[in-house]
Backbone bond lengths (Angstrom), bond angles and torsions (degrees), N, CA, C in turn:
res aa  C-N    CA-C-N  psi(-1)  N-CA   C-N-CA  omega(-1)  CA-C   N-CA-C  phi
1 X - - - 1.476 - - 1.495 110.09 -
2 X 1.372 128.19 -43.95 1.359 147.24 167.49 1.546 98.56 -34.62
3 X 1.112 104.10 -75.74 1.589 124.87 -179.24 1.737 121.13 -34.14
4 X 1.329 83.47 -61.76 1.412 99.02 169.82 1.848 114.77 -41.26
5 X 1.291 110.13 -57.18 1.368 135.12 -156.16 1.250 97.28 -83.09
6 X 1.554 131.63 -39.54 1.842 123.06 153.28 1.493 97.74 -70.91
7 X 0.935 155.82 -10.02 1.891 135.09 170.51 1.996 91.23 -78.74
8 X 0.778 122.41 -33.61 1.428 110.48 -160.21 1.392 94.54 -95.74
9 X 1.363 140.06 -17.40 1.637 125.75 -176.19 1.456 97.79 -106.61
10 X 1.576 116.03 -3.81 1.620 93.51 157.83 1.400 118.24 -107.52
11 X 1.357 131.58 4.63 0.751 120.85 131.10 1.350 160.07 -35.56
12 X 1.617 106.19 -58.38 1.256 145.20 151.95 1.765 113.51 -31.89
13 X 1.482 90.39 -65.94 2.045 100.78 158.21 1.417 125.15 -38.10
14 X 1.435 105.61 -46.53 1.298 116.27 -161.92 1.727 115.04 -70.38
15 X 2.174 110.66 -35.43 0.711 106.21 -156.85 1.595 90.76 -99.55
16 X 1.193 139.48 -28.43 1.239 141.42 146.08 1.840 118.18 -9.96
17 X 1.425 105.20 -61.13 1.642 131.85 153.86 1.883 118.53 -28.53
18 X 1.181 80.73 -45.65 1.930 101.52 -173.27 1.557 93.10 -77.77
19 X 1.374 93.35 -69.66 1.833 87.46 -165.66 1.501 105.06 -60.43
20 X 1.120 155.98 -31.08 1.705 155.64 174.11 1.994 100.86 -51.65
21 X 1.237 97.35 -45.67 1.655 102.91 -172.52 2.108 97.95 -61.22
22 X 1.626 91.80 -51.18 1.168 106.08 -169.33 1.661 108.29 -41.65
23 X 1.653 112.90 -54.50 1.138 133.09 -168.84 1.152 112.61 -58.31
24 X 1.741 125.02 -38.34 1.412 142.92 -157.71 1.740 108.40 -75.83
25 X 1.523 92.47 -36.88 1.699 111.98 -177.07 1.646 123.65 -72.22
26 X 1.784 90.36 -49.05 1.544 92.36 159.13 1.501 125.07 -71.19
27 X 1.476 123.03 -42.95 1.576 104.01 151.66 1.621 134.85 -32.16
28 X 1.051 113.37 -66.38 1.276 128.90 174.23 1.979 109.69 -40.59
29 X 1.564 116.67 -47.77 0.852 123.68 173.68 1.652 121.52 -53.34
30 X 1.594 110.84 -47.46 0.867 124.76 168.34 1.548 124.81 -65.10
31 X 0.777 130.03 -49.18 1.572 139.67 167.84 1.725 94.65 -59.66
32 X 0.764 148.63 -43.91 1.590 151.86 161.37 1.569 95.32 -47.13
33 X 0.892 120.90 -87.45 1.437 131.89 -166.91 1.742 110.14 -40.28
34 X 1.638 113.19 -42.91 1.606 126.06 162.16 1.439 122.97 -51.33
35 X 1.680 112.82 -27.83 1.542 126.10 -175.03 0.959 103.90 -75.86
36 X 1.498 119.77 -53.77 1.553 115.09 -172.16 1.249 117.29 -109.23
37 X 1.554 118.89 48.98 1.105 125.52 167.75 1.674 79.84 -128.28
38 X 0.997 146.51 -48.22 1.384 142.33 149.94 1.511 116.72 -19.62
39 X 1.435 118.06 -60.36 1.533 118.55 172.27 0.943 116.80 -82.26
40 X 1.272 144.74 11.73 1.328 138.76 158.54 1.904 106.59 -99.42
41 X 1.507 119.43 -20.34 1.127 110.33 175.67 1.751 114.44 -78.36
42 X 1.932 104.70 -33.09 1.566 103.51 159.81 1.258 127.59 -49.88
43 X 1.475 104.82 -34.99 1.673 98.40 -170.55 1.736 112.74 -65.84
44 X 1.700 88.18 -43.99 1.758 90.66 -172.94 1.442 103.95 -70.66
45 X 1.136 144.33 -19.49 1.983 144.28 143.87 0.764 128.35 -14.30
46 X 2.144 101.90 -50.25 1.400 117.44 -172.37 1.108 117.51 -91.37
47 X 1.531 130.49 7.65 1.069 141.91 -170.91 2.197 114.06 -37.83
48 X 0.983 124.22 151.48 1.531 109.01 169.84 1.418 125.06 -53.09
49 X 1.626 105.98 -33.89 1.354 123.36 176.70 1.340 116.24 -44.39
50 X 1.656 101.32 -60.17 1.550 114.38 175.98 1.795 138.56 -73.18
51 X 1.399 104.09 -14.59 1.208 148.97 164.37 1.775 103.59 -54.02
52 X 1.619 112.44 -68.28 1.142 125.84 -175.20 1.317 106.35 -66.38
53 X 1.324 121.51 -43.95 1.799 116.69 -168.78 1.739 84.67 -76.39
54 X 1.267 143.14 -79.31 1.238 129.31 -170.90 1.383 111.63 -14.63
55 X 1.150 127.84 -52.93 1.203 133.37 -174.10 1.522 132.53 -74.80
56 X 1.194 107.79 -0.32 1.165 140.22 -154.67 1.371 131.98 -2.75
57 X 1.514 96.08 74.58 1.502 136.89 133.61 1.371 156.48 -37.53
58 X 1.119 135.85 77.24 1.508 112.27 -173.50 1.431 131.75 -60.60
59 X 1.497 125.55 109.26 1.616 95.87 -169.36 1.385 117.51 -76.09
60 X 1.259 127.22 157.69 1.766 111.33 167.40 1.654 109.56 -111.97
61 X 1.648 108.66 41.26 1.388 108.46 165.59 1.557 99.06 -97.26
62 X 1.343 67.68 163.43 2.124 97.63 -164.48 1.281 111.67 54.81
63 X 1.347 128.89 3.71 1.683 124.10 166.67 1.271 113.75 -51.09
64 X 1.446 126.57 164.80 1.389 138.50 135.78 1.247 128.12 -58.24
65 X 1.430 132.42 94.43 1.275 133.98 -145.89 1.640 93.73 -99.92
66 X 1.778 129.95 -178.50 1.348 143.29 -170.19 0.995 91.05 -161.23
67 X 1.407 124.47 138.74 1.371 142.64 144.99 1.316 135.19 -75.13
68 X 1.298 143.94 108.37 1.669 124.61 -146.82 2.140 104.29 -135.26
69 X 1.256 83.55 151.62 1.806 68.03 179.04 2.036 92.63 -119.63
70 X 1.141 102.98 129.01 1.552 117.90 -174.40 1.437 110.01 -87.53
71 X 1.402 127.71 132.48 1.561 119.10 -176.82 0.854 98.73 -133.64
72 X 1.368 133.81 116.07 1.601 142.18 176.34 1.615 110.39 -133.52
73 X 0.975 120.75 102.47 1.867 107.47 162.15 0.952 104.75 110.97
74 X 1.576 135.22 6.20 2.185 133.05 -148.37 1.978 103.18 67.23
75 X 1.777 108.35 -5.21 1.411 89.00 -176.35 1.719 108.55 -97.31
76 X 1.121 113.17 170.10 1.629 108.98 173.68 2.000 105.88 -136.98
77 X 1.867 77.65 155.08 1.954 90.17 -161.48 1.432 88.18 -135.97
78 X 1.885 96.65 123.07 1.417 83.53 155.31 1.503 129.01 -92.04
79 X 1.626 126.02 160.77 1.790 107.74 169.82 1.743 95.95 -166.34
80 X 1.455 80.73 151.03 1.454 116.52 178.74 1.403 131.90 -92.27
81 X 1.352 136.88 88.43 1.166 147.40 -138.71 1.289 109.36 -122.27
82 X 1.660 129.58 146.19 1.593 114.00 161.07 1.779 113.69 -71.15
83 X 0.971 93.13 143.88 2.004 106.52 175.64 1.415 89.20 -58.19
84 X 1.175 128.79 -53.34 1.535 114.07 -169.27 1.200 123.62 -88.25
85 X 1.451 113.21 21.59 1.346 129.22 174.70 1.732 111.57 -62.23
86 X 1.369 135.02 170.85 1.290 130.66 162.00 1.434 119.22 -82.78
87 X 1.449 119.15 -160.48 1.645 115.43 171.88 1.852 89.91 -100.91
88 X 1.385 127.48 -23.76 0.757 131.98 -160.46 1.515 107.83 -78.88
89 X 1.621 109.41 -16.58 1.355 106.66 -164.43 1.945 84.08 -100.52
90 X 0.872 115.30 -33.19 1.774 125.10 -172.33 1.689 93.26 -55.02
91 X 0.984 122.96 -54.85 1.752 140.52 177.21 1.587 108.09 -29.84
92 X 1.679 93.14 -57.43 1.756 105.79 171.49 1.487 116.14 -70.49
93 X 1.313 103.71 -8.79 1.911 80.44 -169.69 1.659 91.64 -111.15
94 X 1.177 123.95 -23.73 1.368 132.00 144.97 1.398 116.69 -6.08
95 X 1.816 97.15 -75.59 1.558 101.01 178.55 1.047 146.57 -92.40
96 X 1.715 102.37 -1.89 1.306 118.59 166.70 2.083 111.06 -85.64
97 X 1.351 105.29 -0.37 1.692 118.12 156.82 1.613 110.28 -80.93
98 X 1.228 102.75 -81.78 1.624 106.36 171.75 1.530 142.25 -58.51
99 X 1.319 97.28 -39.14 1.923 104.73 -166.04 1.031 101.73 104.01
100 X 1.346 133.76 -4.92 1.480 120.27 -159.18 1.761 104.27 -105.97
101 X 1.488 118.73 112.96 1.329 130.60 -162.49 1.439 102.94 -75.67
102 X 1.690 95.83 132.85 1.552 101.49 171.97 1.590 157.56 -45.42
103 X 1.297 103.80 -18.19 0.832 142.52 141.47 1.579 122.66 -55.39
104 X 1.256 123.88 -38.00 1.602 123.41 169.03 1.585 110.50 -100.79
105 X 1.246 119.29 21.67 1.307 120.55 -176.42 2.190 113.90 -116.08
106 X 1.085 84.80 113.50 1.929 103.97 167.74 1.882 94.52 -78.00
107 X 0.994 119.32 90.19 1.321 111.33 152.50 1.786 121.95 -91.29
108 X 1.344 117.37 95.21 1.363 142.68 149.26 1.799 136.11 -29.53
109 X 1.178 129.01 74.20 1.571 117.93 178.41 1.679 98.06 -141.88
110 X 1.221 107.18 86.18 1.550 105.57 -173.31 1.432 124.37 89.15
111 X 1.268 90.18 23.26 1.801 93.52 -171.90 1.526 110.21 125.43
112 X 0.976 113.84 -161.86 1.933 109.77 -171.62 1.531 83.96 -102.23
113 X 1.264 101.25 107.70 1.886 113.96 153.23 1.356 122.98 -49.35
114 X 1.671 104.42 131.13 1.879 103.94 -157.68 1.827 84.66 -99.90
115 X 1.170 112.80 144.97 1.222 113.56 175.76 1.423 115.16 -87.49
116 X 1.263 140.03 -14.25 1.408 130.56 159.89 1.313 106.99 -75.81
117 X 1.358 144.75 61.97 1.318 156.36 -163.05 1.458 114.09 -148.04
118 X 1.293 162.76 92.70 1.639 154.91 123.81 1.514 89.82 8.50
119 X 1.072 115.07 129.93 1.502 132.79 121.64 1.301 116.52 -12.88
120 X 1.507 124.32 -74.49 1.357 140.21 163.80 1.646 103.74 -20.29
121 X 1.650 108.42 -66.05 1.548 111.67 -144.75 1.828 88.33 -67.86
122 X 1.751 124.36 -44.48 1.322 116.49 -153.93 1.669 87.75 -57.44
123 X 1.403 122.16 -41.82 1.394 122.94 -162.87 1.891 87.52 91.29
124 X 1.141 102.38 95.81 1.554 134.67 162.93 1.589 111.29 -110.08
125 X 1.256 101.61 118.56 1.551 93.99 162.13 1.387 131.27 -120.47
126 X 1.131 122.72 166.51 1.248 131.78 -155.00 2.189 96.32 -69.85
127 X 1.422 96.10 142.80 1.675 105.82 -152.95 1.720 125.11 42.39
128 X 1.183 91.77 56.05 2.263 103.40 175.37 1.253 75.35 -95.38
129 X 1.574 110.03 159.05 1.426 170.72 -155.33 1.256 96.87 -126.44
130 X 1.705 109.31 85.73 1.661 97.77 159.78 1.681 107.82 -114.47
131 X 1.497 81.10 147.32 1.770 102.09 -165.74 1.784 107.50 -87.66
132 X 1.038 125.79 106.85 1.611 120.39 172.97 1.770 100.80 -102.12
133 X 1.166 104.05 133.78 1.307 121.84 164.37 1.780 111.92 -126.08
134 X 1.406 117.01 131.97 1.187 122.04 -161.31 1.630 105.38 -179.68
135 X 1.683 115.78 167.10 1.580 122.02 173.59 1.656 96.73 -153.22
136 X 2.077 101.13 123.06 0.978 100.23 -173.10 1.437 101.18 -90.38
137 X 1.585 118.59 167.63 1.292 154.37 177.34 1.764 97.05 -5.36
138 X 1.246 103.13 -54.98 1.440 109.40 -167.06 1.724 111.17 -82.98
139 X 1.244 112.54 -18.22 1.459 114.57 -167.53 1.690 85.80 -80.40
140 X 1.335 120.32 -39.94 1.624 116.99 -164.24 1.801 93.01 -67.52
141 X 0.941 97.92 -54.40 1.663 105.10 -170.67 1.631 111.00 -40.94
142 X 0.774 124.18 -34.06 1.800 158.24 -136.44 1.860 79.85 -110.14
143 X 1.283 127.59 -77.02 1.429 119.77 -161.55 1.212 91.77 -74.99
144 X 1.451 138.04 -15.73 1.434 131.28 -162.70 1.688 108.29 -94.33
145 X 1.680 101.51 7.89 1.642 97.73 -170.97 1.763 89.08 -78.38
146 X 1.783 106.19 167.31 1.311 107.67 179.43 1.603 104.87 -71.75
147 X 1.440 109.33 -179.82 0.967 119.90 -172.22 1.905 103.29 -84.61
148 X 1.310 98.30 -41.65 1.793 82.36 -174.94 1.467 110.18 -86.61
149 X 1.188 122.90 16.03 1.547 107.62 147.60 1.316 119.18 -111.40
150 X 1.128 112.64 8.06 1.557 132.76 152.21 1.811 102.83 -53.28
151 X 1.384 128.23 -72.93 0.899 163.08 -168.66 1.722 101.28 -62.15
152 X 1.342 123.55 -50.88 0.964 112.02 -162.36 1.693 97.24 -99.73
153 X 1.123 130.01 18.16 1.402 140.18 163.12 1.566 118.59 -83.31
154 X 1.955 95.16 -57.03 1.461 99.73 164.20 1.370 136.24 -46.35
155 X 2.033 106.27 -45.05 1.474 110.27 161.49 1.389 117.94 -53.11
156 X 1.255 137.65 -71.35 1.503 151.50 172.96 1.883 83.50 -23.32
157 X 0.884 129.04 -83.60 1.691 112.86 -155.51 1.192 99.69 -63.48
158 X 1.629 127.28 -52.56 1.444 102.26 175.53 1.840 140.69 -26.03
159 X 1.244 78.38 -34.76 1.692 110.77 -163.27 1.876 88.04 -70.68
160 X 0.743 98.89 -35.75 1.799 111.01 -165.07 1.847 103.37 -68.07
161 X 1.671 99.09 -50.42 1.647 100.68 166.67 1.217 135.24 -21.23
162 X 0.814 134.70 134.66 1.748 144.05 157.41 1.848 91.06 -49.98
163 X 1.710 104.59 140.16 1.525 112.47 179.32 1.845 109.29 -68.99
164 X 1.325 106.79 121.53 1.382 108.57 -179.23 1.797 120.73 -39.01
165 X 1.174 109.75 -6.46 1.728 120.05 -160.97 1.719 109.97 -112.22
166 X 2.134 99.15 -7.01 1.431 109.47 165.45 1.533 105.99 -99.15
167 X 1.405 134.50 -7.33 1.273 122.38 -156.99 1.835 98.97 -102.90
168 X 1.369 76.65 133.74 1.605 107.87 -170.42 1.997 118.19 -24.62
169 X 1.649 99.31 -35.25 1.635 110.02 179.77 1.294 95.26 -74.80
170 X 1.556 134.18 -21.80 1.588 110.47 -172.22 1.442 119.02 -112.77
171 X 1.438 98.66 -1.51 1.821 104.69 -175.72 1.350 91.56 -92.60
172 X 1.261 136.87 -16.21 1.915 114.64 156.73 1.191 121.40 -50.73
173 X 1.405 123.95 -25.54 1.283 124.59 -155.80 1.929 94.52 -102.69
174 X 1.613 96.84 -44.51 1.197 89.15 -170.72 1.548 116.30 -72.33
175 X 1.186 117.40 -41.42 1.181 111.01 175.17 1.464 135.79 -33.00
176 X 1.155 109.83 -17.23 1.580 130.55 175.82 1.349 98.47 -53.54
177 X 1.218 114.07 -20.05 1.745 106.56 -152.53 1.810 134.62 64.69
178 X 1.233 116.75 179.38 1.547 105.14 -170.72 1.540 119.07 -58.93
179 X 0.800 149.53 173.98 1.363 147.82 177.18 1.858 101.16 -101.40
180 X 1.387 94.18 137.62 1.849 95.44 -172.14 1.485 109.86 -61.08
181 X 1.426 120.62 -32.02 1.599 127.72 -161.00 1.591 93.22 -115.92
182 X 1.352 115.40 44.34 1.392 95.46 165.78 1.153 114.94 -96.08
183 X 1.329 134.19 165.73 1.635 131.55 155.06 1.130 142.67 -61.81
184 X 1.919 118.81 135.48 1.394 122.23 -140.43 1.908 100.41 -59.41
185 X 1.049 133.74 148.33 1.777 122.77 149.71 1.041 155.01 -119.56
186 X 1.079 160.71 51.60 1.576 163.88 109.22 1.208 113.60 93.31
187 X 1.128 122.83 66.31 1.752 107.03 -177.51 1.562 125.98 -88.19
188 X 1.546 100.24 148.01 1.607 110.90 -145.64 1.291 122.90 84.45
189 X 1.117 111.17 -39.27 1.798 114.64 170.31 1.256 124.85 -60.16
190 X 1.391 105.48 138.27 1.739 107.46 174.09 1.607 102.55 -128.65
191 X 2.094 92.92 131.64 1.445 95.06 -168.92 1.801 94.57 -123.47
192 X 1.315 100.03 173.19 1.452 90.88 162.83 1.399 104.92 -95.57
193 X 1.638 100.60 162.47 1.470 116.81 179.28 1.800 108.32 -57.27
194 X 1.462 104.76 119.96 1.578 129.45 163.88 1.623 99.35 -32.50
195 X 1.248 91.60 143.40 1.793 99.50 172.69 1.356 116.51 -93.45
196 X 1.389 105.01 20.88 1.839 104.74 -174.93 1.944 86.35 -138.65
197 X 1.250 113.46 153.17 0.884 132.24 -163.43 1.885 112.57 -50.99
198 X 1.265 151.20 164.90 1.252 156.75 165.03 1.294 116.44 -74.36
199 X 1.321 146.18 50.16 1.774 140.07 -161.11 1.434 105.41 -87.89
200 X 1.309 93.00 -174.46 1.336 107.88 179.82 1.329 132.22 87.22
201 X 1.606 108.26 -9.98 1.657 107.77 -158.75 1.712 98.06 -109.06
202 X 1.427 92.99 178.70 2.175 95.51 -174.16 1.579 101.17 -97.81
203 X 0.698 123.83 162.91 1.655 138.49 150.06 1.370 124.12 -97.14
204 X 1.084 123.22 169.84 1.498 116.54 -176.70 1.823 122.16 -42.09
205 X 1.413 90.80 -52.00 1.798 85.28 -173.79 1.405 97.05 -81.61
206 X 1.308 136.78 38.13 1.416 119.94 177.51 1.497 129.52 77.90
207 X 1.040 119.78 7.12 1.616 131.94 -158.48 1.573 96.91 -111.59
208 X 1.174 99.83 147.59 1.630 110.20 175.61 1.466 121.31 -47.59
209 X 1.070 130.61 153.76 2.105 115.91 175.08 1.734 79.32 -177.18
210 X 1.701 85.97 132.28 1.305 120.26 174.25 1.754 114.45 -117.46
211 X 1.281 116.90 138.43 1.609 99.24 -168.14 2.255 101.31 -125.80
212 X 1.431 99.88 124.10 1.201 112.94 172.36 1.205 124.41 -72.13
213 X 1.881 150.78 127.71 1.449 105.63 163.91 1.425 87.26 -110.28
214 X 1.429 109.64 149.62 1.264 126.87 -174.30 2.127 103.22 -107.16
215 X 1.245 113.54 62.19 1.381 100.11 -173.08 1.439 109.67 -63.70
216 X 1.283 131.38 -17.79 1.487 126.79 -179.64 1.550 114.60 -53.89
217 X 1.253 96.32 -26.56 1.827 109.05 -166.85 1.956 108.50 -127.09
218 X 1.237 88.19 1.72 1.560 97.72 175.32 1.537 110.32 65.30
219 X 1.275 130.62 37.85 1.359 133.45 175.72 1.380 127.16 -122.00
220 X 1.564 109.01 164.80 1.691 87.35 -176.15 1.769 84.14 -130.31
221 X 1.352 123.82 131.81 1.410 135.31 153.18 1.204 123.46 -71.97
222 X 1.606 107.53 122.86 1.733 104.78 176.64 2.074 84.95 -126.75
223 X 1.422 78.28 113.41 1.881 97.62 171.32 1.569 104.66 -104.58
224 X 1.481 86.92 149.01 2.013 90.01 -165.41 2.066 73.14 -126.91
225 X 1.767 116.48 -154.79 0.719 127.38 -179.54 1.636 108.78 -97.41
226 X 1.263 125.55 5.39 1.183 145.03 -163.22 1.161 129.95 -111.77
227 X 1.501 106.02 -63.38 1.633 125.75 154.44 1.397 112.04 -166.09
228 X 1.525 111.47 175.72 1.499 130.28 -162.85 1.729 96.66 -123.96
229 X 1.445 94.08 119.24 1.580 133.93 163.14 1.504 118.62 -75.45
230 X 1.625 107.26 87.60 1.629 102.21 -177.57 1.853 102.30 -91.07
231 X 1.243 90.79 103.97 1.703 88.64 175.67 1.728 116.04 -102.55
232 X 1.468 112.92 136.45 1.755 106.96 166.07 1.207 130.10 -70.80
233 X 1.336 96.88 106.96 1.993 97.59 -166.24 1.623 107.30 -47.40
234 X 1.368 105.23 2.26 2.132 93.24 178.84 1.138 96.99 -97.61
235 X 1.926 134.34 14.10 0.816 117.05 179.64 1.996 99.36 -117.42
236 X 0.960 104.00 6.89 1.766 105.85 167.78 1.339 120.47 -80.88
237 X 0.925 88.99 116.16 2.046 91.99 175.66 1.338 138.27 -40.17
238 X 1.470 88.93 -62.28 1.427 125.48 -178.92 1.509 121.59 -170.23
239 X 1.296 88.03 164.13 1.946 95.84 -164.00 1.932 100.89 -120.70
240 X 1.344 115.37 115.40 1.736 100.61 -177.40 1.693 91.01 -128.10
241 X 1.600 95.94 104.01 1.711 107.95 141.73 1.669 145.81 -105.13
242 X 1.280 87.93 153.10 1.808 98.62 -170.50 1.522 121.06 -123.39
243 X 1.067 133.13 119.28 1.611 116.18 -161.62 1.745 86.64 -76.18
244 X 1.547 105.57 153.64 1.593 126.15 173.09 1.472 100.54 -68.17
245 X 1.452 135.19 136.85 1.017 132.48 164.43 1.503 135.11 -84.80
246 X 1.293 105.25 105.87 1.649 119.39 -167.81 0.910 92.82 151.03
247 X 1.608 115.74 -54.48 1.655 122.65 -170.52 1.222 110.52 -101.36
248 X 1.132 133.07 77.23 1.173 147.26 -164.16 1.810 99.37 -67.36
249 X 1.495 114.34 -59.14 1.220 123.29 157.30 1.710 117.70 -19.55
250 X 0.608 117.89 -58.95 1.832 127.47 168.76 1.177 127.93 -108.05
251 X 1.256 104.55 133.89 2.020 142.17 -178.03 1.217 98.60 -65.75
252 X 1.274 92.82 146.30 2.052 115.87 146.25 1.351 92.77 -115.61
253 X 1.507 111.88 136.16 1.699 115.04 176.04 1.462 101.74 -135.35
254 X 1.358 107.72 151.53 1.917 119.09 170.65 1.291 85.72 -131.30
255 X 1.686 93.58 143.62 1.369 111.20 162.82 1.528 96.31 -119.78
256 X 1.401 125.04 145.29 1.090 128.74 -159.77 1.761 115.66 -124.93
257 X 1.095 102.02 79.68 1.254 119.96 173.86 1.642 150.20 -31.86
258 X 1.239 102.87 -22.05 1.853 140.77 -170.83 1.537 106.86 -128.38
259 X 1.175 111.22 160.56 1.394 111.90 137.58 1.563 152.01 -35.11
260 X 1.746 83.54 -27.34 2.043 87.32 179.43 1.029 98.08 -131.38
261 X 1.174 107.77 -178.78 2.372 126.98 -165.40 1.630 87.20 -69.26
262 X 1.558 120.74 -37.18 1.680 117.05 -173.06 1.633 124.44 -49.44
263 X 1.726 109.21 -7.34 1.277 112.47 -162.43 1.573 94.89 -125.67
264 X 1.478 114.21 12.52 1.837 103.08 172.30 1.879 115.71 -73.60
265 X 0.970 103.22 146.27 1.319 118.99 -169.26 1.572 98.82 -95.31
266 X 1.587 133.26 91.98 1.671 101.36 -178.09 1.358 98.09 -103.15
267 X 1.542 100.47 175.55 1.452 134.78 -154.72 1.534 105.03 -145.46
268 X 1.558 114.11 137.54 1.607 93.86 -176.95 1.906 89.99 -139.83
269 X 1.389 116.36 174.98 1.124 132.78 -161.27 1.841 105.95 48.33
270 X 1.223 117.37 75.56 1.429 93.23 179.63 1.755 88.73 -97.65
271 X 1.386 125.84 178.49 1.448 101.99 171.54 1.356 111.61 -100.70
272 X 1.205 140.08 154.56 1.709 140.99 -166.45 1.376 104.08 -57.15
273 X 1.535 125.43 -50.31 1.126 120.63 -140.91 2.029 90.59 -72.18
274 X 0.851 122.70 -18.24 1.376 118.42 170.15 1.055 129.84 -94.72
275 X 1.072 147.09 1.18 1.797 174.21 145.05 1.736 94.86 -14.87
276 X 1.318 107.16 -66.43 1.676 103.46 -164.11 1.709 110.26 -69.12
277 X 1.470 93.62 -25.68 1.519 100.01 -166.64 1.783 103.03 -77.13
278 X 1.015 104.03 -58.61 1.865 106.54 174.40 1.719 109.30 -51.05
279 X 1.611 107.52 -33.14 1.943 105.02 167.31 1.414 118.94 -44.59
280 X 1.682 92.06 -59.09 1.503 101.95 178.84 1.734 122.42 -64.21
281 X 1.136 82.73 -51.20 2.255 72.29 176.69 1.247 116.60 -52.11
282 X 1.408 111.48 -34.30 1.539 102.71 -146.14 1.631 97.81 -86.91
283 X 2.000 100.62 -23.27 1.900 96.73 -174.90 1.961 96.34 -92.21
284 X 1.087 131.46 13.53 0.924 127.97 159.84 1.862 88.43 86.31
285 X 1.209 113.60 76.92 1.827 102.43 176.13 1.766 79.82 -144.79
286 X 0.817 136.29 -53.47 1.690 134.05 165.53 1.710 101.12 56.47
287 X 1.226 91.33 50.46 1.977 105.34 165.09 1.656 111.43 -88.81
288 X 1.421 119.69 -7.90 1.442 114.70 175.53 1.542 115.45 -76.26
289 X 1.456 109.10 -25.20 1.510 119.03 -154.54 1.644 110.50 -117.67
């Protein structure tokens, strides 16, 4: 009976044994089955989508994109923008095209574009013409240099020029040689302007020209054989002389009539000793008189 009763409690053990193994496997299964339902929820987490907002990014996939042509400087840019972008965000891509900081930028499409605005809302359309007007960092710097090294840059290249008395438009004239009836000149000397007219000298096409100054009436006369040019010396620009080389004694002079070098009037044999004095009248400094 004893016997009996150890055959049946090791039994009993044994199958107890089974079901624990049994139990251990389906755990295990399960916790397996939790992992990779776990790694499949990381993967879809890691998606690019989610990747980018972590990072915090805007993407512009699947946006509504615009095509735009950018005009800044005489240069042109193309770029691709979301429609529902701002003006504020257009500003940035602006300057990452040009250099030209947002802050120094007039962006133009119907008026001055407000940057808390969509694209969408101004109503942008696909290939608009936006106008930027602006000066980067260096362009301000650049107008902000002083004026006399402004000045003393211009001299330095001047200086660099070929002598106005070798270039091809004035050695026609000069080549003529002196004129027989010109007036005697003084070199180094400074006189005041003669009370009788300046003759004798050529003008551009070679033709005689005599010069009046009329200070009573504030004018300066340039008489050819043709007719007489009463001009208002407040209307001369500027005056650029060069002594002739050989003849150091005598000028080539332009008086410059317009706005650009296209409107100088030249004059050749003037004699030196009067050079400073005709500077001064004509720019209005009248220290001779």
């Amino acid at each position: 009976m004893a016997a009996q009763d150890g055959n049946e409690v090791g039994m009993e053990t044994e199958v107890n044994l089974k079901e624990s193994d049994a139990l251990c496997d389906d755990a295990s299964a399960v916790d397996a089955a939790e992992i990779d339902q776990a790694s499949v929820t990381d993967g879809e987490n890691s998606s690019p989508q989610a990747s980018a907002l972590s990072n915090g990014e805007d993407s512009e996939e699947g946006q509504e994109m615009v095509e735009l042509k950018i005009i800044w400087n005489k240069n042109k840019y193309d770029l691709k923008i979301p429609l529902d972008g701002t003006g504020a965000k257009l500003k940035e891509k602006i300057h990452t095209l040009t250099g030209l900081p947002p802050a120094m930028q007039k962006v133009m499409y119907k008026g001055l574009l407000p940057e808390d605005k969509t694209l969408r809302e101004i109503k942008v359309t696909n290939g608009a013409k936006i106008m930027v007007v602006g000066s980067t960092i260096n362009d301000v710097l650049a107008v902000n240099t002083p004026k006399e090294v402004i000045q003393q840059e211009v001299k330095a290249e001047e200086n660099k020029k070929e002598p106005l008395c070798r270039q091809k438009q004035h050695r026609k004239v000069l080549d003529k040689g002196k004129p027989e009836d010109i007036m005697p000149s003084i070199k180094g000397a400074k006189e005041r302007l003669p009370t009788v007219p300046l003759s004798g000298m050529y003008n551009k096409s070679g033709g005689k020209v005599r010069l009046t100054f009329k200070l009573e009436q504030d004018q300066l006369w340039i008489g050819t054989k043709e007719r007489t040019e009463k001009i208002p010396m407040g209307s001369i620009k500027n005056v650029v002389t060069e002594p002739i080389e050989g003849h150091e004694d005598y000028h080539m002079m332009a008086f410059q009539l317009g706005p650009t070098e296209a409107s100088q009037y030249w004059v050749y044999w003037v004699p030196a000793q009067y050079v400073d004095a005709i500077k001064d009248t004509v720019l209005g400094k009248w220290q001779y008189f």
